[in-house]
Each structure stands twice: as structure tokens, then as C-alpha cells.
C-alpha beads as a LAMMPS data file, in Angstrom:
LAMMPS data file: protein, C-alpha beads

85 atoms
84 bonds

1 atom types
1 bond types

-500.0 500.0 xlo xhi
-500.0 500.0 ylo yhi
-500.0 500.0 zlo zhi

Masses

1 110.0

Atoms # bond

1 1 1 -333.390 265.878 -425.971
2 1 1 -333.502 266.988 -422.657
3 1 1 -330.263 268.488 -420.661
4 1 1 -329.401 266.048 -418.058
5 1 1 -329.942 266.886 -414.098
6 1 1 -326.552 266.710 -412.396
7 1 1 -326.811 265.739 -408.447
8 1 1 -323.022 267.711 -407.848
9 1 1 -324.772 270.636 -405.349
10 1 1 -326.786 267.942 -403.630
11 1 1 -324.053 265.713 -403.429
12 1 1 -321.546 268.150 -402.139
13 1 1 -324.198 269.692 -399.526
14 1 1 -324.204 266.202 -398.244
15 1 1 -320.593 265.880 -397.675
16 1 1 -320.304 269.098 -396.710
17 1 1 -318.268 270.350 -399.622
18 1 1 -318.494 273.893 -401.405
19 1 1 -317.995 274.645 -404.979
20 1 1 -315.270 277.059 -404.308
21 1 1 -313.468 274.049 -402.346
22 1 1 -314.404 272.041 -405.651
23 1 1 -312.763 274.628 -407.414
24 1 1 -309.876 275.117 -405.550
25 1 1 -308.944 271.033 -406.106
26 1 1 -309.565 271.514 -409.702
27 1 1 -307.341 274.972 -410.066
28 1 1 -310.620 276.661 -411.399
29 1 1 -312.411 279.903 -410.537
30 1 1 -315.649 278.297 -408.803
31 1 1 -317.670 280.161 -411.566
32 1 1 -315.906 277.962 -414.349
33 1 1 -317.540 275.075 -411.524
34 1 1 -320.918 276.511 -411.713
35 1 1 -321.232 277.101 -415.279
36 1 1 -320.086 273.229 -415.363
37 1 1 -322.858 272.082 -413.664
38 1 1 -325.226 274.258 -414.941
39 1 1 -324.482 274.269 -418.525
40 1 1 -323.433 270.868 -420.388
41 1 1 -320.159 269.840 -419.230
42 1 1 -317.394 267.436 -420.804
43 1 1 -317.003 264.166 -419.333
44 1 1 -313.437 264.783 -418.444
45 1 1 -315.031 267.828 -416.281
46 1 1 -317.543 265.260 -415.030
47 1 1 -314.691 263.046 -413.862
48 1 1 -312.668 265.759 -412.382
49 1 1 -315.507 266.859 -410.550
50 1 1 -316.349 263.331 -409.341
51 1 1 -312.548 263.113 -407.811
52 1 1 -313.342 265.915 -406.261
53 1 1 -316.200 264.875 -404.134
54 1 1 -314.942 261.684 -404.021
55 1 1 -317.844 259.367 -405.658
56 1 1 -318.043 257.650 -409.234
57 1 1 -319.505 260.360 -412.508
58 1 1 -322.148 258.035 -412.074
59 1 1 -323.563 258.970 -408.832
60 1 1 -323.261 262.778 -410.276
61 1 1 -326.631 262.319 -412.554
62 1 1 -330.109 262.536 -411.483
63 1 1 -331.215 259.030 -410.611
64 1 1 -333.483 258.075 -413.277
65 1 1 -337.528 257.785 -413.118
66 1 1 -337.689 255.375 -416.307
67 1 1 -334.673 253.130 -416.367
68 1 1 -332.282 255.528 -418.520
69 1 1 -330.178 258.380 -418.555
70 1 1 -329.016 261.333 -420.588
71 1 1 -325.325 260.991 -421.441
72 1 1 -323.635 264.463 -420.481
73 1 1 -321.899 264.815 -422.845
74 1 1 -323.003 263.695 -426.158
75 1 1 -326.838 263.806 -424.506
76 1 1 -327.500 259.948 -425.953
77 1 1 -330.267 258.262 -423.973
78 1 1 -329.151 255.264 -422.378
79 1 1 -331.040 252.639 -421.033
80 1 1 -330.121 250.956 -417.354
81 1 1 -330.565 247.444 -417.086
82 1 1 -330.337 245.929 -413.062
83 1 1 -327.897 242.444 -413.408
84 1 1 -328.507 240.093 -410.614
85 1 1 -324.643 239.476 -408.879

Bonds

1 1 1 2
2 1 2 3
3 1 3 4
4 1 4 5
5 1 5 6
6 1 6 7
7 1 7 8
8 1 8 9
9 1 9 10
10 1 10 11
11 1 11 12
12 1 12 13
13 1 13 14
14 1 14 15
15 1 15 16
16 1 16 17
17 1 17 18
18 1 18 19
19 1 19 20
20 1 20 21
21 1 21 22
22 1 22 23
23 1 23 24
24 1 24 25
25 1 25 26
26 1 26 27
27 1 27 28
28 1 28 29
29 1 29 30
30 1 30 31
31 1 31 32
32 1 32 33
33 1 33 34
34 1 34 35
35 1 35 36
36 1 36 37
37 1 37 38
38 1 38 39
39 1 39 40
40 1 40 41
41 1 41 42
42 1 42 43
43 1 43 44
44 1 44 45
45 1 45 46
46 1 46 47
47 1 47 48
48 1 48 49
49 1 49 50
50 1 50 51
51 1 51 52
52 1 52 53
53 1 53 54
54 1 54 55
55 1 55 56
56 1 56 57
57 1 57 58
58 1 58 59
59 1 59 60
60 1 60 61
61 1 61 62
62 1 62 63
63 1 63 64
64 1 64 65
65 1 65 66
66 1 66 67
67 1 67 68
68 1 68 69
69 1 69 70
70 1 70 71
71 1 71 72
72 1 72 73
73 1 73 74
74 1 74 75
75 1 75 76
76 1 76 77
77 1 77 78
78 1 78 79
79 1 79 80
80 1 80 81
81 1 81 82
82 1 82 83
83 1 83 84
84 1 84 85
């Protein structure tokens, strides 16, 4: 399976937000941030790191081409369906 592609950098350029200020909220050395990000982080991380930016863990993965996602953190593929509301 592949790792999934977090949108945290993009997201936080956007608002204007740097990793060491993401770090700082979350009492964390921004490298413990980065590796997050980079690596394959926990969903509690996820979350934190959501709260942080202030958006859902949702709107932290990569939009997807096909109509799924990779879970983070157990890297299941799961497939979006669009309900009408």
C-alpha cells in the first residue's frame, strides 16, 4: 500500500501557520511535527494536528483522484461515496 499524502504544510502555508507554531500548541519540538507528517503518524497526532490548524483530520489528506483514501494510520483503503443532502 501506498503511504498517504498529508495536505498539513499546504494547509498551514495557507493560513499562514508554521510548524514550529504547530509545535509550540502541541508542546512538541517542531521536528517531532515534521517527522509526523512525513513519516506515518497516529490518528491521535492527526487530530492534534488538525486542532491546531483549526480544520477537520479530514481536510489534512490529499484529496483523492479515484474516490478513496489511505487511512493514516492503519493504511486501509477506503472508498468515498458523495450522499446527496
Amino acid at each position: 500500500m501506498t503511504k498517504p499524502t498529508l495536505r498539513v504544510k499546504e494547509i498551514a502555508k495557507g493560513k499562514g501557520i508554521t510548524i514550529e507554531s504547530i509545535a509550540k500548541k502541541l508542546g512538541v519540538l517542531p521536528s517531532a511535527v515534521s517527522q509526523s507528517i512525513s513519516g506515518n503518524p497516529t490518528l491521535e497526532r492527526l487530530g492534534e494536528i488538525a486542532s491546531a490548524l483549526g480544520v477537520e483530520v479530514s481536510e489534512l489528506l490529499a484529496k483523492p483522484a479515484t474516490g478513496t483514501i489511505i487511512c493514516p494510520n492503519c493504511q486501509t483503503e477506503i472508498k468515498l461515496t458523495a450522499e446527496k443532502v
